[in-house]
N, C-alpha and C positions, 0 to 999 in steps of 0.2 A: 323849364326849370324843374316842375314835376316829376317829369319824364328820365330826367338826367339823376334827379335824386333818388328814384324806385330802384336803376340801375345800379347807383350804387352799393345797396344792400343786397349781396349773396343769400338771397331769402331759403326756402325749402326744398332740401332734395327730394326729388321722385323716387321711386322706387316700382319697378313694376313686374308682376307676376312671382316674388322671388320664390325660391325653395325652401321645405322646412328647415334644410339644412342649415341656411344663412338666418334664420330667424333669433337666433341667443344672440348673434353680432348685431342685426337690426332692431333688437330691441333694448340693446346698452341703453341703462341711467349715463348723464352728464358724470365723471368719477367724482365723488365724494369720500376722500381718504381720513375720514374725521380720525381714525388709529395716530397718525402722524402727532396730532395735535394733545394729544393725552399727556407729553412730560408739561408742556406749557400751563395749560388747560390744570393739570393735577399741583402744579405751584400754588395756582392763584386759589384752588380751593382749601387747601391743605392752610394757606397766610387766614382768610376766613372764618375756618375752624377754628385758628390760636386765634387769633385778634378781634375775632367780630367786627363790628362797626367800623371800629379804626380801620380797618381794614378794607369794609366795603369802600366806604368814604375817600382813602387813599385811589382805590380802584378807578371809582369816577370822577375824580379827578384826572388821573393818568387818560382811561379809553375817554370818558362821556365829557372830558373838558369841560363841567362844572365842578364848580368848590361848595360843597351843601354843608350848612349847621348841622343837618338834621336828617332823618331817613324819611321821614314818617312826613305825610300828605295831611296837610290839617285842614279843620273846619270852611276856612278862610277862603282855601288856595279851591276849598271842593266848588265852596259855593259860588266863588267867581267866576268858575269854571262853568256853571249853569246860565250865567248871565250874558258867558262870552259866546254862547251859540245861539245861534237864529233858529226862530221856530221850527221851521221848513227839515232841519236836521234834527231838532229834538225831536218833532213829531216821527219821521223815520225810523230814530233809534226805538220809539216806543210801540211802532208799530211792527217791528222786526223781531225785538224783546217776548210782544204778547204771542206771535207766531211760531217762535223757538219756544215756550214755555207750554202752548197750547199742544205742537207735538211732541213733548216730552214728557209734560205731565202722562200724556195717556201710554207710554213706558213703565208706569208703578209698578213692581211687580205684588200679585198677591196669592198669599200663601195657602198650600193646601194638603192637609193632612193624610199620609196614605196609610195602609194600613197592608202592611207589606203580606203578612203572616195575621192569624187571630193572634192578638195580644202582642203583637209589635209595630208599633207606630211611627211613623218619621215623619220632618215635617222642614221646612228651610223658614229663615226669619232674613228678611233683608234689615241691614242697620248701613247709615252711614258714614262715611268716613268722614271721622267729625273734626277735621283739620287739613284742611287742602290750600296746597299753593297754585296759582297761576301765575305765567311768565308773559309779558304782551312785549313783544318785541318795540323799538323805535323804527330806527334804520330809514329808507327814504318815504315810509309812509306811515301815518300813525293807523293801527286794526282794530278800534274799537268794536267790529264786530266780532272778533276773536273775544273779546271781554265776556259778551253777551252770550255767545257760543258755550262760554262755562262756566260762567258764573251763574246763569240760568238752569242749567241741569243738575247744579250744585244746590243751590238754595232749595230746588223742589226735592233732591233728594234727600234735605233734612240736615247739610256738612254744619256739625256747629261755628267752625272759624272756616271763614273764605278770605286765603291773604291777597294781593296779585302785588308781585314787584312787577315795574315797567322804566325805563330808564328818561331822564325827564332831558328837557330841550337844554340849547346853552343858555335860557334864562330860569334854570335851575326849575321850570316848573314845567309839570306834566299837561301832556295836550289836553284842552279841554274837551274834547269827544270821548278821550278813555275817561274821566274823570264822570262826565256826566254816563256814561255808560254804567259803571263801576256801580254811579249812586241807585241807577233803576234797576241793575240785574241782582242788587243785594250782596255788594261786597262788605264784607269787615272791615278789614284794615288795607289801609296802600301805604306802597313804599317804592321811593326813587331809588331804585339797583337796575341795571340790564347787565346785560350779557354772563359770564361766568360767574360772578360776581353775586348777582341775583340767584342764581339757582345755589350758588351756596348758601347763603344769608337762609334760606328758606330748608335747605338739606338736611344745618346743621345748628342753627337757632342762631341770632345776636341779640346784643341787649336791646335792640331794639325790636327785629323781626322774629316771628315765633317759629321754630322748628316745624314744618306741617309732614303727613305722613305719606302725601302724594303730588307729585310737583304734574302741571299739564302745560301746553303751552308748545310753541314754536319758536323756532329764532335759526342763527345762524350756524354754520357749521360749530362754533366755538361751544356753544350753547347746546349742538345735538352733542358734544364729545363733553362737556357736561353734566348731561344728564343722563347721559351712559355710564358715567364712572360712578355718579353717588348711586345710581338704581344697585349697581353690585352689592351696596352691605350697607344702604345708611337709608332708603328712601325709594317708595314705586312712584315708577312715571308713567306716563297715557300710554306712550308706543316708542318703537323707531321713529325716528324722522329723518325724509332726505327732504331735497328740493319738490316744490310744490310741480301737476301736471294733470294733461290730459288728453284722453283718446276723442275725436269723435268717429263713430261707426257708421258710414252713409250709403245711401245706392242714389239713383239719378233721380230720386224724385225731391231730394235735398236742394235746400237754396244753398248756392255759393256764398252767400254776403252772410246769410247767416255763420254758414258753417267756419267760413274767415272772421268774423267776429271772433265766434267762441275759441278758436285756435291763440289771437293775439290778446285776448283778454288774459288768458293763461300765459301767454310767452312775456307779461309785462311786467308777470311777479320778479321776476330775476332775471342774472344772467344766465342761471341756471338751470331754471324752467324748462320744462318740453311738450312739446305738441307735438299729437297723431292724427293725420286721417288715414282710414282705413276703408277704404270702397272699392265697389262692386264697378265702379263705373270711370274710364279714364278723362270721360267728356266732363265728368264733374271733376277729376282731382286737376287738371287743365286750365279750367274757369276757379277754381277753387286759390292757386296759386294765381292768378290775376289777380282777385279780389284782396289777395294777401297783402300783396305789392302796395296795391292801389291804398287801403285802409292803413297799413302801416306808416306811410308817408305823412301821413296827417295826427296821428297819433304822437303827445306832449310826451311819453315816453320812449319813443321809437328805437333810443340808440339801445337800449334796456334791451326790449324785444327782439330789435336785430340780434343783436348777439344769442337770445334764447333761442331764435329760429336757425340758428348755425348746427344747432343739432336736435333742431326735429324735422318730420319726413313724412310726405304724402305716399303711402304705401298701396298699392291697385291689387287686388286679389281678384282670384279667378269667381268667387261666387261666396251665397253669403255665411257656408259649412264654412269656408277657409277663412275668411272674417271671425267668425263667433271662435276657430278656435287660436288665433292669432291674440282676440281679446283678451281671453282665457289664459293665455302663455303671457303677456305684457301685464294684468293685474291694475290697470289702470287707477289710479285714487277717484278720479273722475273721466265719465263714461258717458258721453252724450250720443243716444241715438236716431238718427234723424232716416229713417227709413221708411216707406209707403207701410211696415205691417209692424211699425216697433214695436210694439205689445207682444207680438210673440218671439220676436226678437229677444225681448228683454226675456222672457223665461228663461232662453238658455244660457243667461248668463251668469258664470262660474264664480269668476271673481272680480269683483271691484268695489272699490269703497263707497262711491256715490253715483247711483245712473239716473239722466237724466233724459227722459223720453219726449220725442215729437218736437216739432221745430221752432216752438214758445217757449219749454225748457230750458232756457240757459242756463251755464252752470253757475253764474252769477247771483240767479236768484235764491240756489245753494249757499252761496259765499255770502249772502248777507238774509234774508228776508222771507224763505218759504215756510223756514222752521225745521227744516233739519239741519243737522251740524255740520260745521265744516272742515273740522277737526279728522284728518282720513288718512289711514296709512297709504305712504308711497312708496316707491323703491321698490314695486313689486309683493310688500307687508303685505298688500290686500288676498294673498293667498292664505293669511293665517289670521289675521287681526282685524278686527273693527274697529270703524271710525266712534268715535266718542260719544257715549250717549245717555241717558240717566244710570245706567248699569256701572259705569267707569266711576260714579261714586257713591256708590256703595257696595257691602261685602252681604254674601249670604251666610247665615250657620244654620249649620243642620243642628237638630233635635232628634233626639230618641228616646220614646218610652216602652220600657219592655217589660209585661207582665209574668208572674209565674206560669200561666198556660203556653205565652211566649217563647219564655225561655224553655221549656219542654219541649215546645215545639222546634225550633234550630238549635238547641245546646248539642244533640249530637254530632250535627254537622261541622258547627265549631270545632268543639274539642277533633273531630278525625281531623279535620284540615290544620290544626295546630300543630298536631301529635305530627303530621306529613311535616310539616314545616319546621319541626323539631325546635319547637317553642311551649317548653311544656309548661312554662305560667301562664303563658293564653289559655293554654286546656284548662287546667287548674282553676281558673281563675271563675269557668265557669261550671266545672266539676265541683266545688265546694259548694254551690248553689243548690247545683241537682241533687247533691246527697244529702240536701237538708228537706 
């Protein structure tokens, strides 16, 4: 019966030795057309903006099929929510918490005065963004470690209001793991909204929900087209978002079992998901697709994953130059390298959001518990952007103090480069100076 069931799932295409040339077509994202979704998407925010509440409230009634009094998460609903978990999980979430807070914390940044010129001094001040929303998706799994992922880096960096909308079950209440999460990683305020809905309420203020200055957070296509549209002229968000994914990069001294783990661990996020292996060796991507087969059939998610494995693909390269630059061309969000020398491995690599080295690294331990974030551009973002980290919130300003030996000193260079630039109140501005 095993046997018969492995069969059925069309698991992962091979791919071997291709040419650079085929490589933009073997490295397509799963399509994500979020553009399409913008007249729909730009209704429900635009009802939002006029209505507020009424408005959200209508929302979730329509998508999240409860009827709420109310938006706003009370006292009551937190503290039950503490009660309704077993230790075994509180303790987890708190050991997860102190580990994302322990590598964050040592991200402070701190400031240091230079002194460019005699008598002209610069200097940055970090402050932070002292109003931030988070979005914690529902859908078919509650991410309380998504909670802890930022509201952790949030409170250390000082945000005076941490809001997070999360969209609650059909007994109008929110799972108790976000709820206990929420209360350890130092949220403010909660509030029952998901999907478009939530990202407006927080974009654009209701009387309930407070306007914040940066929205973070994950969800679904509806939700990255969303939060695409307010970031244009109302609100900053973390990044792009597509669908979540991963590369791993191996040669033959890789375990198969592992390396099929960390493939289906990623292909179970969606149907969307994708996975890479990328090796030096065909005797492992061979055993690699056994192990797929074999693990997948046993997996409570499976039909999930099938579907993500329809478009990912064990790829054979000729050696490990053509590997590193195939990584480097794909941008993986996550990057696990399982090679006899990762370590020098991993120098050369260019771009990716998270890598994860040596064959005890899963990226798992990323997704919840080592203490870095999980929070990582995909879609190829990893060539320009960073996964999320104490810096995402807050802002620097620069300072400058400039003396009269100062200004003596660069006022001429100013004024010619003004005079060039044919802006002559810049000149002026500091020509009035110098003739005093």
């Amino acid at each position: 019966a095993l046997r018969a069931h492995k069969l059925s799932f069309n698991v992962m295409k091979q791919i071997e030795y291709p040419d650079r040339n085929q490589w933009p077509e073997l490295l397509k994202r799963p399509a994500l057309q979020v553009e399409s979704l913008f007249d729909t998407v730009r209704t429900i925010l635009d009802r939002v903006k006029a209505d507020g509440d009424r408005a959200v409230l209508a929302y979730e009634e329509q998508f999240d099929r409860v009827k709420l009094s109310s938006l706003a998460v009370g006292e009551e609903e937190m503290q039950e929510a503490e009660d309704l978990l077993d230790e075994e999980l509180k303790s987890a979430i708190r050991l997860a918490k102190q580990n994302i807070e322990t590598f964050h914390a040592a991200q402070r940044f701190t400031s240091k005065r230079v002194e460019t010129q005699p008598g002209v001094t610069c200097w940055q001040k970090a402050v932070p963004i002292e109003r931030v929303g988070l979005y914690i998706p529902g859908g078919t799994a509650p991410l309380f470690s998504t909670v802890l992922m930022l509201a952790v880096p949030a409170r250390i960096a000082g945000c005076g209001e941490i809001v997070l909308c999360t969209p609650p079950g059909m007994n109008g209440k929110v799972h108790p793991a976000v709820l206990f999460a929420a209360q350890v990683a130092g949220v403010n305020r909660l509030f029952k909204a998901g999907g478009v809905q939530a990202i407006a309420s927080m974009a654009y203020g209701t009387e309930s929900v407070p306007r914040v200055y940066k929205i973070f957070g994950p969800g679904n296509q509806y939700v990255t087209a969303a939060k695409q549209l307010v970031s244009l002229r109302d609100v900053a968000i973390d990044m792009p978002a597509g669908p979540s994914e991963v590369e791993v990069l191996a040669d033959d001294t890789a375990n198969p079992a592992f390396v099929a783990a960390d493939l289906l661990s990623q292909a179970e996020h969606g149907v969307d998901s994708q996975a890479l292996l990328v090796t030096t060796s065909p005797v492992l991507c061979q055993a690699v697709q056994q192990e797929v087969e074999r693990q997948l059939a046993l997996l409570p998610r499976k039909e999930i994953a099938a579907r993500s494995l329809e478009h990912s693909k064990l790829i054979v390269v000729r050696d490990m130059d053509e590997a590193l630059a195939l990584t480097n061309a794909y941008a993986p969000e996550h990057l696990i390298i399982q090679t006899a020398d990762y370590m020098q491995v991993a120098e050369r690599v260019m771009n990716a959001g998270s890598v994860f080295l040596g064959p005890y690294s899963t990226e798992s331990a990323g997704d919840y518990a080592s203490g870095t974030n999980h929070t990582l551009p995909t879609n190829g973002y990893a060539r320009a952007y960073s996964g999320v980290s104490l810096d995402s919130f807050i802002r620097k300003i620069t300072f400058q103090e400039i003396t009269r030996e100062g200004l003596c000193r660069i006022g001429p260079a100013i004024e010619t480069m003004a005079a060039n630039e044919q802006l002559d109140a810049h000149k002026n501005a500091v020509t009035v100076r110098l003739d005093k």
